[in-house]
LOVEXKOL-699948 format. One line per 4 residues: number of its first residue (from 1); for each residue x, y, z of C-alpha. Coordinates in steps of 0.02 Angstrom, whole numbers, plus 50000, padded with zeros to 5 digits. Example, Ala and Ser with C-alpha at 12.3 -4.5 7.8 and 13.67 -1.06 7.14 Angstrom:
LOVEXKOL-699948
1	50615 49775 50390; 50684 49947 50357
//
This chain:
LOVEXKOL-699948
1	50602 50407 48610; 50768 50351 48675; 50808 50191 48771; 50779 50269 48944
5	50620 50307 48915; 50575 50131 48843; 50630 50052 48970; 50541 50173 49081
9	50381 50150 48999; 50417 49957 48997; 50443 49951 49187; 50281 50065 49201
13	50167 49930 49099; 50245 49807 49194; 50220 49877 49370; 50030 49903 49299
17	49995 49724 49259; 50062 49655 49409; 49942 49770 49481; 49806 49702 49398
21	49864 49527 49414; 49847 49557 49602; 49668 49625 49596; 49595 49520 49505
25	49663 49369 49613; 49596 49467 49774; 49451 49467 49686; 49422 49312 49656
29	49458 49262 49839; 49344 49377 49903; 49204 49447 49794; 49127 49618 49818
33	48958 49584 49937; 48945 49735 50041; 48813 49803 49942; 48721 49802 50098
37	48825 49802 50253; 48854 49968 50342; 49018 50056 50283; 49146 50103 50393
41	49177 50296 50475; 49291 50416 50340; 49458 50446 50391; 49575 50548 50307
45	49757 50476 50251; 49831 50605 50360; 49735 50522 50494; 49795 50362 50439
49	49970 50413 50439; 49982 50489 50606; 49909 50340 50698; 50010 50217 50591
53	50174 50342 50628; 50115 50340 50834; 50089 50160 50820; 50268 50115 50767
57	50371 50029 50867; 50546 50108 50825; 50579 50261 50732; 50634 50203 50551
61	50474 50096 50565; 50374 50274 50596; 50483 50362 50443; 50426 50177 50342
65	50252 50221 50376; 50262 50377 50296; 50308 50303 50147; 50190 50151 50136
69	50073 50272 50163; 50099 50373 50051; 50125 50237 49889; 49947 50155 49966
73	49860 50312 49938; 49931 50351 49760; 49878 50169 49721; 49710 50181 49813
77	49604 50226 49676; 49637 50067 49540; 49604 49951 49722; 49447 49892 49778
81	49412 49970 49970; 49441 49778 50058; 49597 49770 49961; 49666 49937 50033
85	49604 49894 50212; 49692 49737 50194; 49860 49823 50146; 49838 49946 50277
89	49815 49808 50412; 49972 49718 50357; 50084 49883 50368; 49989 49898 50550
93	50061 49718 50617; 50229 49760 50529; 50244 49922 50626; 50210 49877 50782
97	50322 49706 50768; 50471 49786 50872; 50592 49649 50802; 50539 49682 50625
101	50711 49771 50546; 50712 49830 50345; 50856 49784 50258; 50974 49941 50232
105	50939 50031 50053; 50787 49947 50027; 50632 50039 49959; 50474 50006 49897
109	50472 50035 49701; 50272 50119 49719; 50321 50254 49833; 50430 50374 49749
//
């Protein structure tokens, strides 16, 4: 294996952990306890993405939205459920903040 794909597989373990890291402290803030409460209606991520990408206050925020949604759902499945709502709330208030601006060349690492 050359030294690309060591560092590649580094970065990969790395981006894992710190994915962990961040589950198990959501966790621990709030333990799982809807065994019994009523779950919420299905949606599909397409759904999700059009009413995130109509929601947007500007249009690079709507093109963002594609992409957060995109990395949430490849990252979905290792999350608890309250963990991905919460996520998908915080990219909500982002997108509609009209004064929010990304910094140019800026991407999230998750989505590609």
């Amino acid at each position: 294996m050359g030294d690309w794909q060591n560092t590649q597989n580094r970065m990969a373990v790395g981006r894992a952990v710190r994915m962990r890291q961040e589950i198990v402290a959501f966790e621990a803030r709030w333990p799982n306890r809807d065994r019994w409460e009523e779950p919420m209606p299905r949606f599909s991520w397409t759904q999700l993405e059009r009413q995130l990408v109509d929601l947007a206050a500007t249009e690079t925020q709507a093109e963002m939205a594609r992409h957060l949604v995109s990395a949430t759902r490849k990252q979905a499945q290792f999350k608890p459920p309250e963990m991905v709502l919460r996520e998908i709330l915080c990219y909500a208030w982002v997108l509609l903040d009209e004064n929010f601006r990304p910094e140019p060349g800026t991407r999230n690492e998750d989505s590609s």
